[in-house]
Backbone bond lengths (Angstrom), bond angles and torsions (degrees), N, CA, C in turn:
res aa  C-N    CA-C-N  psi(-1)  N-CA   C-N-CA  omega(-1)  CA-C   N-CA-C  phi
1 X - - - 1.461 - - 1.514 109.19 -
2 X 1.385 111.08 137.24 1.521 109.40 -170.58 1.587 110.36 -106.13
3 X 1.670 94.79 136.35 1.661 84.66 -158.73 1.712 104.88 -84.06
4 X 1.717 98.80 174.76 1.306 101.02 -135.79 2.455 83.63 -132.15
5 X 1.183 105.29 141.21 1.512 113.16 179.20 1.609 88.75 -51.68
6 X 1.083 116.84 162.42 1.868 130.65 153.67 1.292 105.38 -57.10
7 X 0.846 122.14 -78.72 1.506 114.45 -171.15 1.743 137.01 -117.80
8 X 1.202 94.25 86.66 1.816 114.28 -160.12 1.810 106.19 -47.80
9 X 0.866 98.42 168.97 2.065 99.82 170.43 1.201 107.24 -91.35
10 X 1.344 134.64 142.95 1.225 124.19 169.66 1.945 121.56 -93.78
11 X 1.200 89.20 129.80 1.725 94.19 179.58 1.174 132.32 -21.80
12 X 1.435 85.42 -48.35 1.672 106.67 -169.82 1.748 104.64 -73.87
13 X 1.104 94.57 -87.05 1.575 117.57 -173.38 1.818 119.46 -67.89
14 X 1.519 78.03 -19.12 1.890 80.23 -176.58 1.678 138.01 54.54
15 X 1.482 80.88 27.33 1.650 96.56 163.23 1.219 124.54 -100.83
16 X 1.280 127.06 171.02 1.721 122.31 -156.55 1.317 96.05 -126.09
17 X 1.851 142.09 2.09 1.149 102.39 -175.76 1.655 115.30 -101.40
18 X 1.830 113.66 50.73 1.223 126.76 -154.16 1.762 94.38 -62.61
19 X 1.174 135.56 -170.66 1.338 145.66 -160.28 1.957 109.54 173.89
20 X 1.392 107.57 132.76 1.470 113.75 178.19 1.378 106.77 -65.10
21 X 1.671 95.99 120.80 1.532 105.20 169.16 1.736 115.07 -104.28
22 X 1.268 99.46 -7.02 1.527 96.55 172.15 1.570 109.54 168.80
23 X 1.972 111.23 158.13 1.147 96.98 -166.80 1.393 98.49 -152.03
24 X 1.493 128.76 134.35 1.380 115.11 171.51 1.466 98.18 -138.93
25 X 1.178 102.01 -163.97 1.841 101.52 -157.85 1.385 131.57 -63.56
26 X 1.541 102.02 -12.44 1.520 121.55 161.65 1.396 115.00 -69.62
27 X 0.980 109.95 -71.04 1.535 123.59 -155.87 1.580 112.29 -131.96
28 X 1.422 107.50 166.43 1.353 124.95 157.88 1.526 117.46 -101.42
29 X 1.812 131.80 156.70 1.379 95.28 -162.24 2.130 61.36 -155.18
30 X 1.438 96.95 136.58 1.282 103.54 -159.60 1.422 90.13 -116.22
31 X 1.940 135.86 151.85 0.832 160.58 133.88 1.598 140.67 -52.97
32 X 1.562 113.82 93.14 1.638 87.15 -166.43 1.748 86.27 -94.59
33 X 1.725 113.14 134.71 1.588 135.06 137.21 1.742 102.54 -13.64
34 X 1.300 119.13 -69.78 1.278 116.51 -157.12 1.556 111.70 -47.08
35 X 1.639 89.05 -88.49 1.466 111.43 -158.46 2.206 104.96 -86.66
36 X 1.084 95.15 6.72 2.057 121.35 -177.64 1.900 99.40 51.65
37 X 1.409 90.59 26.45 1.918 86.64 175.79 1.720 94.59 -65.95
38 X 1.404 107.50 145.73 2.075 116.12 161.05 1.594 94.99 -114.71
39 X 0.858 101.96 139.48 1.677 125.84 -167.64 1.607 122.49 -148.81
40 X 1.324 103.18 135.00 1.914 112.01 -179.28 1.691 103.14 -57.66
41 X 1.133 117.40 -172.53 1.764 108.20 153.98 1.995 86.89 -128.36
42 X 1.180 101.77 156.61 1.448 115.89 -172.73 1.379 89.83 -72.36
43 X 1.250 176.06 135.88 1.517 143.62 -10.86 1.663 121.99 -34.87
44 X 1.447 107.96 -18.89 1.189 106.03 172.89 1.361 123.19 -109.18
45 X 1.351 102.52 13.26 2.081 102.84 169.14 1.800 93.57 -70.80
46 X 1.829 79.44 172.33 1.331 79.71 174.33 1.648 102.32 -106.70
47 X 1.581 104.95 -177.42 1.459 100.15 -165.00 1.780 108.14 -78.79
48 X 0.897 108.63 -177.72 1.622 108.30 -158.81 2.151 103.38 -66.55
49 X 1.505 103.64 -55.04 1.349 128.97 161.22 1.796 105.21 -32.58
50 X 1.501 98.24 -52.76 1.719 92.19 -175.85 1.876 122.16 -69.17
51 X 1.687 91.75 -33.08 1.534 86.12 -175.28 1.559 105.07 -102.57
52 X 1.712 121.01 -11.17 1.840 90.42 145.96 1.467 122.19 -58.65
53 X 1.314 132.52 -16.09 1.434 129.84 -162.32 1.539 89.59 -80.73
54 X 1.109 115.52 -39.97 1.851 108.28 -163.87 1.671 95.08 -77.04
55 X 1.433 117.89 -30.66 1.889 97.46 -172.98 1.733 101.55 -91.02
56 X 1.152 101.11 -6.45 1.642 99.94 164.78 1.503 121.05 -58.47
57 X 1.719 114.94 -13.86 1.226 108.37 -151.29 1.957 86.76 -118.45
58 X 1.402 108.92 -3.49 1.286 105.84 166.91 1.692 126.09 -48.04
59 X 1.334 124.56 120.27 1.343 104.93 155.52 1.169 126.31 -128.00
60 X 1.352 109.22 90.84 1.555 154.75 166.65 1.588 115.38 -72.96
61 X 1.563 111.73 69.97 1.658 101.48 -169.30 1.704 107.59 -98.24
62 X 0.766 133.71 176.21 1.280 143.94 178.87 1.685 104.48 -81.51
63 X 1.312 132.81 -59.97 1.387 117.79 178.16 1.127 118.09 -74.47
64 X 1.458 130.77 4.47 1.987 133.71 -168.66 2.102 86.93 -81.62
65 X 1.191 86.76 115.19 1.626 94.46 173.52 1.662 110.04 -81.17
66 X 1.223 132.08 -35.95 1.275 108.86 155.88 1.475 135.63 -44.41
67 X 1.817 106.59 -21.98 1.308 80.44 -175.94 1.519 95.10 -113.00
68 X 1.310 135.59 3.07 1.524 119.33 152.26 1.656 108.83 -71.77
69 X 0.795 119.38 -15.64 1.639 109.36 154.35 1.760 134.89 -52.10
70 X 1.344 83.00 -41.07 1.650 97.57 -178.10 1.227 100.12 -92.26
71 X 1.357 132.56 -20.82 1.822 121.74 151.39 1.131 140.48 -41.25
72 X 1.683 96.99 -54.32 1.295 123.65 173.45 1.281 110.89 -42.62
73 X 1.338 129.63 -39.83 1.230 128.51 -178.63 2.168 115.75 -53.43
74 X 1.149 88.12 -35.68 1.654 88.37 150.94 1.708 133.11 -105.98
75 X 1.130 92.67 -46.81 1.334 85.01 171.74 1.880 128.19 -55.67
76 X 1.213 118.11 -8.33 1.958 131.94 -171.18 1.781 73.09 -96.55
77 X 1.231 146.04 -103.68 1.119 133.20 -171.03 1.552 134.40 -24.40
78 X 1.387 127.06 -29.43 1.293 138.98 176.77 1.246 111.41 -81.85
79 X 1.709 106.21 -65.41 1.423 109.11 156.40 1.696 126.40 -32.54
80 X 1.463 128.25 -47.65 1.396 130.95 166.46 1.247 112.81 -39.01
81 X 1.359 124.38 -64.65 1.292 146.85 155.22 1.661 140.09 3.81
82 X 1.420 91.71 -75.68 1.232 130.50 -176.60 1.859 126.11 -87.11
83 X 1.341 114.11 135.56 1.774 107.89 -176.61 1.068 113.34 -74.45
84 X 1.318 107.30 160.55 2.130 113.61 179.30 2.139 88.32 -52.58
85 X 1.251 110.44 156.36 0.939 137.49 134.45 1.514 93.21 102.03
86 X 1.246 114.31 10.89 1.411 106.37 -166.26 1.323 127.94 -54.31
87 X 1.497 136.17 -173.40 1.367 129.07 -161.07 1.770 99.94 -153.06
88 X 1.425 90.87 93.52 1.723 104.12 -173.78 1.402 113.57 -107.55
89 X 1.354 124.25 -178.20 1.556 143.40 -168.42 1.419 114.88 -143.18
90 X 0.878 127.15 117.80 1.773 119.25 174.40 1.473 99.73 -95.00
91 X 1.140 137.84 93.07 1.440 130.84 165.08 1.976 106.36 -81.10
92 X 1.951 82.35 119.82 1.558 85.58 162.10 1.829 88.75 98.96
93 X 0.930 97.78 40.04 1.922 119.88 -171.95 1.387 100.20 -65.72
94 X 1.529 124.47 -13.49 1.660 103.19 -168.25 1.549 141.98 63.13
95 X 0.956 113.37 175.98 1.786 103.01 -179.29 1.827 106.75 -89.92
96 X 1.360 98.32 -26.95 1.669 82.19 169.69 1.804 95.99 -112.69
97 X 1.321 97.14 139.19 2.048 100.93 170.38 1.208 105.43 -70.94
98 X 0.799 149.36 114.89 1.751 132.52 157.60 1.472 118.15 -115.40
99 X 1.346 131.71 -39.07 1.086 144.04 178.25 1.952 106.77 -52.85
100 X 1.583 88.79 -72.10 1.598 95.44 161.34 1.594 114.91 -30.34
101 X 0.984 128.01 -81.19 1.742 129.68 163.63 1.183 126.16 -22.97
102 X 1.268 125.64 -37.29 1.305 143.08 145.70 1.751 129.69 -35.29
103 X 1.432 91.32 -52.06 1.470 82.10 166.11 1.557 118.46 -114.57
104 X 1.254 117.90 11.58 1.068 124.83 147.43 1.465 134.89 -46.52
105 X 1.662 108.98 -59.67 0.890 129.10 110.15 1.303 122.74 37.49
106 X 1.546 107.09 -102.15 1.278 134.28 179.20 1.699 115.05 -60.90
107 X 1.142 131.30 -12.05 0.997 146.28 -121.79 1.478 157.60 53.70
108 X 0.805 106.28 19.54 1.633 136.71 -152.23 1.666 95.18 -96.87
109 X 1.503 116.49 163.70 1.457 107.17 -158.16 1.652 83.24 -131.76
110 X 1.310 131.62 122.73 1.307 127.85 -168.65 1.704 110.77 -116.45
111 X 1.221 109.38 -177.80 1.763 108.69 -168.14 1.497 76.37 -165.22
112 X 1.532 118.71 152.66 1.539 136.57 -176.18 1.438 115.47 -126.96
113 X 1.391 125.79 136.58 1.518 115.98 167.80 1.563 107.59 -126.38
114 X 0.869 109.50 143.38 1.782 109.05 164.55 1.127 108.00 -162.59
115 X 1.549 129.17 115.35 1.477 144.27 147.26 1.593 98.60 -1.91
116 X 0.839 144.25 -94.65 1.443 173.54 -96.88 1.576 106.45 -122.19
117 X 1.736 111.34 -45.45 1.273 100.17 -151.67 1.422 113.87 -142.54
118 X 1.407 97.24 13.24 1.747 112.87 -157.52 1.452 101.00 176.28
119 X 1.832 120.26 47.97 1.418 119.91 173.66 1.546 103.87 -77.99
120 X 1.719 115.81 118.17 1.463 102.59 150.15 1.270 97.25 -161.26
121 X 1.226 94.00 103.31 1.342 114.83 -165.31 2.038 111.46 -61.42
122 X 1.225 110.36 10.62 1.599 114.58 -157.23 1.813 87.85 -93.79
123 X 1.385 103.59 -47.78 1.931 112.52 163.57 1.368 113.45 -36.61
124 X 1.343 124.71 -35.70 1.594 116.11 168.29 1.269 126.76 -89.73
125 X 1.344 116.94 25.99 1.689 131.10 166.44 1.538 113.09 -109.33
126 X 1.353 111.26 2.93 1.503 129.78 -165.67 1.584 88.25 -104.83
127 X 1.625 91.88 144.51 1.834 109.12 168.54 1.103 97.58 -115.32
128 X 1.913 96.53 142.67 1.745 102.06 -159.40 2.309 100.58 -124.53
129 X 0.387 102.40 150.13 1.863 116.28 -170.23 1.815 84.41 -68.26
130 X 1.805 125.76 -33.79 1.172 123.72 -158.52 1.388 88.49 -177.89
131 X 1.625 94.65 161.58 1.797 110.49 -167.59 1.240 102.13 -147.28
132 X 1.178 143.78 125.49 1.890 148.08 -159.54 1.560 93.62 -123.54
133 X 1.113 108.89 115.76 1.703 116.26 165.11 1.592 113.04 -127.24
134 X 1.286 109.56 101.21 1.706 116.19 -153.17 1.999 96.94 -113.81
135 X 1.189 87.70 130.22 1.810 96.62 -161.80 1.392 126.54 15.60
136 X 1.515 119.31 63.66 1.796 148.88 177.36 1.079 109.24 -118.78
137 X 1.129 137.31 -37.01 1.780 133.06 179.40 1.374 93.12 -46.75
138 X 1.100 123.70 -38.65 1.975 95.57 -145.66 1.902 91.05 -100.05
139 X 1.164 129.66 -1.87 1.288 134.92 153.44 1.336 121.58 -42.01
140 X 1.409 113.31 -70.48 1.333 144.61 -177.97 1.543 106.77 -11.84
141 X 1.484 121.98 110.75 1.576 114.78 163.90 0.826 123.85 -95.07
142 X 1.991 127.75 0.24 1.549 115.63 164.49 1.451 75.02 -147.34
143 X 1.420 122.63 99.59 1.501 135.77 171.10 1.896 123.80 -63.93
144 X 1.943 98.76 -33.39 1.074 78.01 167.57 1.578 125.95 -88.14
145 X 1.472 133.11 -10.41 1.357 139.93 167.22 1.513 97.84 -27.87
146 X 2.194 90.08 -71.70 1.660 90.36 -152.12 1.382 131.99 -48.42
147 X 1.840 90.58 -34.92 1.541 113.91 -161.28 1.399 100.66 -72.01
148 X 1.040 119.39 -25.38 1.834 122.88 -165.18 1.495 101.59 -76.99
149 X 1.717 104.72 -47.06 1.528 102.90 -176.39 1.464 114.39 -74.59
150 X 1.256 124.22 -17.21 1.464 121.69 -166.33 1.602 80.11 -89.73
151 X 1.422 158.12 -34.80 1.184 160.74 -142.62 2.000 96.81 -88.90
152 X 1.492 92.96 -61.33 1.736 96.64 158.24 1.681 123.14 -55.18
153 X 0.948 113.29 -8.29 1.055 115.17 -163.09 2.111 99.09 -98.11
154 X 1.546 122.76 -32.32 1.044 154.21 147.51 1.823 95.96 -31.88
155 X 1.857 91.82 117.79 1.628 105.67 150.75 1.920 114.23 -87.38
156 X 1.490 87.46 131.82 1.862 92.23 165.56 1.616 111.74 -39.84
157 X 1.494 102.32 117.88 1.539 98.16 179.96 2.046 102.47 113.23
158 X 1.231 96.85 -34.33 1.797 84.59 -177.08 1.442 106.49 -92.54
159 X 1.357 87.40 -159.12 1.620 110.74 -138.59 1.683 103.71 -117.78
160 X 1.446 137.72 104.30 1.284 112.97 178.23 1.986 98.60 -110.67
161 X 1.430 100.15 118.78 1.799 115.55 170.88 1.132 110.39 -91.30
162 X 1.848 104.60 137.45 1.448 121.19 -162.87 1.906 85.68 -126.78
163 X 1.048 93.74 147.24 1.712 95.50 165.89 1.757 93.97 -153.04
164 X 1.718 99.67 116.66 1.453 108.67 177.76 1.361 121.02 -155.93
165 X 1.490 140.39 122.19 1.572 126.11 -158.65 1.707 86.47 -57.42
166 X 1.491 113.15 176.94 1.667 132.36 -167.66 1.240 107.77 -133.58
167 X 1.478 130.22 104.03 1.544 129.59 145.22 1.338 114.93 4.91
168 X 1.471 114.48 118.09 1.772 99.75 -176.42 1.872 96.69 -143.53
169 X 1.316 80.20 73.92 2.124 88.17 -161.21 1.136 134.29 62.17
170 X 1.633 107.76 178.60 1.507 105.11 -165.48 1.901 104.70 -76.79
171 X 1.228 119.95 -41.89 1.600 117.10 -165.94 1.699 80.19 -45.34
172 X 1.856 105.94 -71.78 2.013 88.91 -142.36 1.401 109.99 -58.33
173 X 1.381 110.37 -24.20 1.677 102.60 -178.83 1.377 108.44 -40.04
174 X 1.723 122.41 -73.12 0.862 105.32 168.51 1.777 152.93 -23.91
175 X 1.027 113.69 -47.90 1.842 131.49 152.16 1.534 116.57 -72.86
176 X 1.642 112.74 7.69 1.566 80.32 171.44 1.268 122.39 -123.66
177 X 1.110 119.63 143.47 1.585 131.94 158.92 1.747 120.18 3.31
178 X 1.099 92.40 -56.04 1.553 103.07 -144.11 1.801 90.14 -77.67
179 X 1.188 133.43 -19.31 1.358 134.00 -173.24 1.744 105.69 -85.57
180 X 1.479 101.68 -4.26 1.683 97.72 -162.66 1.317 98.14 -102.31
181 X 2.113 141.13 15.43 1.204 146.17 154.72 1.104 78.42 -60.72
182 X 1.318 106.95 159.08 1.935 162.06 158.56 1.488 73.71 -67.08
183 X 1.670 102.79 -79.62 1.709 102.52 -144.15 1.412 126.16 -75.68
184 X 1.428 119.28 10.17 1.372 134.25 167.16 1.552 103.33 -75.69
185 X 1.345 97.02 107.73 1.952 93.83 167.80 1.725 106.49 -101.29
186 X 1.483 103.71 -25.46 1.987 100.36 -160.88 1.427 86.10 -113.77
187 X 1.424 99.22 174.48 1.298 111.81 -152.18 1.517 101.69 -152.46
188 X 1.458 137.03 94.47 1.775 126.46 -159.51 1.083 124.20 -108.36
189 X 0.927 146.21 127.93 1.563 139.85 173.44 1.558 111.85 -104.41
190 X 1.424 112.29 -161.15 1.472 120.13 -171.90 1.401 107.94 -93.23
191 X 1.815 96.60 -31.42 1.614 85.46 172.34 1.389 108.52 -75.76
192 X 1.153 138.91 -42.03 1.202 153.82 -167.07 1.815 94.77 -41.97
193 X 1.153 124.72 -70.77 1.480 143.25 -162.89 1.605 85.07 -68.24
194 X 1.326 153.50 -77.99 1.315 167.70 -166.63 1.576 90.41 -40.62
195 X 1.675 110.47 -47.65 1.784 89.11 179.22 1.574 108.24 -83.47
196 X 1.443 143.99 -3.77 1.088 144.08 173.14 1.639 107.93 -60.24
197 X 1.153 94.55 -55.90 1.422 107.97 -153.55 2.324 106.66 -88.12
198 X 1.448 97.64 -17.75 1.765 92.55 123.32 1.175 134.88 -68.76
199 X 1.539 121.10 -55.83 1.320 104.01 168.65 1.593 134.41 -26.32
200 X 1.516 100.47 -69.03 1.517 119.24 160.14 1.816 115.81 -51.24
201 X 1.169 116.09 10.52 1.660 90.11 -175.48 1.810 111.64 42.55
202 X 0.947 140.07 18.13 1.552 154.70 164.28 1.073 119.09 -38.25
203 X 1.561 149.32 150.74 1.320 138.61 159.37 1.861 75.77 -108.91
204 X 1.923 112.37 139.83 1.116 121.97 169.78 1.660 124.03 -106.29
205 X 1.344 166.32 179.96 0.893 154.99 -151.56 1.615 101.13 171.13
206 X 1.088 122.24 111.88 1.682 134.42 170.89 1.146 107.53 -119.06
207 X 1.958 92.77 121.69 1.340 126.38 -161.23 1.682 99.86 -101.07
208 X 0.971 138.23 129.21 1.807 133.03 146.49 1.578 94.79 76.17
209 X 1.217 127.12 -138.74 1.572 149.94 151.75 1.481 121.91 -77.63
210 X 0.882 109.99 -10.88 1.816 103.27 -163.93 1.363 89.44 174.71
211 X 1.635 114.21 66.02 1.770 112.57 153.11 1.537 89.26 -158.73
212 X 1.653 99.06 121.78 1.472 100.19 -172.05 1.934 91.44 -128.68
213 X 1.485 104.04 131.91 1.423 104.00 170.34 1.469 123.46 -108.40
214 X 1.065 129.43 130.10 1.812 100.71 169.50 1.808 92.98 -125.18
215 X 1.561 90.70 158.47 1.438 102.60 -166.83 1.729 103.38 -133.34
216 X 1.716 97.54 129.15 1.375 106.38 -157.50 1.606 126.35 -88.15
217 X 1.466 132.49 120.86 1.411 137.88 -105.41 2.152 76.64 -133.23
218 X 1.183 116.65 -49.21 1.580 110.70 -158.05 1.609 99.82 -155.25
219 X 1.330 117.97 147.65 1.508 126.32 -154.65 1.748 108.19 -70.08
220 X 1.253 112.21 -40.20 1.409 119.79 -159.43 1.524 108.40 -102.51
221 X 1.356 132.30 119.13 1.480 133.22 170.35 1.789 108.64 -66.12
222 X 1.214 112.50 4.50 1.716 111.37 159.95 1.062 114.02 -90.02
């Protein structure tokens, strides 16, 4: 285990008086006070090569109806939402698009981003009616960059959808799944999202277990 400063900055919020919230043979997974993000520290991501190899092994296809099912769980809410013709973004698109297709689909006019699989970075100078980020939060190695720019990236009036399991204390952390990815660095809870969406001046909305919307109220996060 590689040792780690006392008190790391946090990604999100970028405060320093973070503190160990837990540790098993992988990793250390640090706590920020502020904004309650738990977070890796980047000596322990994996290298870029390692965690395309793990979404390489995704199979996420566009016609597998189980897993446009488990979309739906955001997209039937966004879609509610949102006007015919709208003009959305799937950030974090994956090797198969499907979600995007989805509201395509619907009629909706879509644009794709993915680190990995769909870099063009010219899509994040575009203002979008709505923005779909479907299990990518907990990726994120400087969360507040992305989140801020995909937030700029948000017309007054839309909709930005998060779909991400939620911190649910220290016991289950310990027992759960979702901390034992390589490629999970962040870690979110309700408070966590509740201090975002102050940040943002946001009205927020929690959907199911793990579908969080916030809907955008005034142009500037100052």
């Amino acid at each position: 285990m590689n040792s780690h400063k006392t008190n790391p900055v946090c990604p999100l919020c970028k405060k320093s008086e973070c503190k160990v919230f837990f540790q098993d043979s992988h990793r250390n997974y640090f706590q920020c006070p502020t904004c309650c993000l738990i977070f890796v520290q980047p000596d322990q991501f994996l290298s870029a090569d390692d965690e395309k190899a793990e979404y390489d092994l995704h199979e996420n296809i566009p016609d597998d109806p189980g897993y446009r099912k488990f979309l739906s769980r955001l997209f039937v809410p966004i879609q509610e939402r949102i006007e015919a013709d709208s003009c959305g973004l799937d950030f974090g698109s994956g090797p198969g698009p499907t979600l995007s297709l989805m509201f395509e689909e619907a009629g909706h006019l879509m644009e794709i981003y993915d680190k990995f699989y769909a870099e063009n970075p010219l899509v994040l100078e575009n203002q979008y009616d709505f923005i779909t980020a479907t299990e990518v939060v907990e990726h994120l190695h400087d969360p507040q960059a992305i989140l801020d720019r995909l937030w700029k990236c948000l017309k007054v009036g839309g909709w930005l959808g998060i779909m991400t399991k939620l911190v649910n204390g220290e016991n289950a952390f310990a027992q759960w799944h979702y901390k034992n990815d390589l490629t999970h660095v962040c870690f979110f809870s309700c408070e966590t999202f509740r201090w975002l969406a102050g940040r943002w001046q946001a009205d927020l909305v929690f959907l199911d277990k793990d579908v969080i919307l916030f809907n955008k109220k005034i142009t500037d996060i100052r």
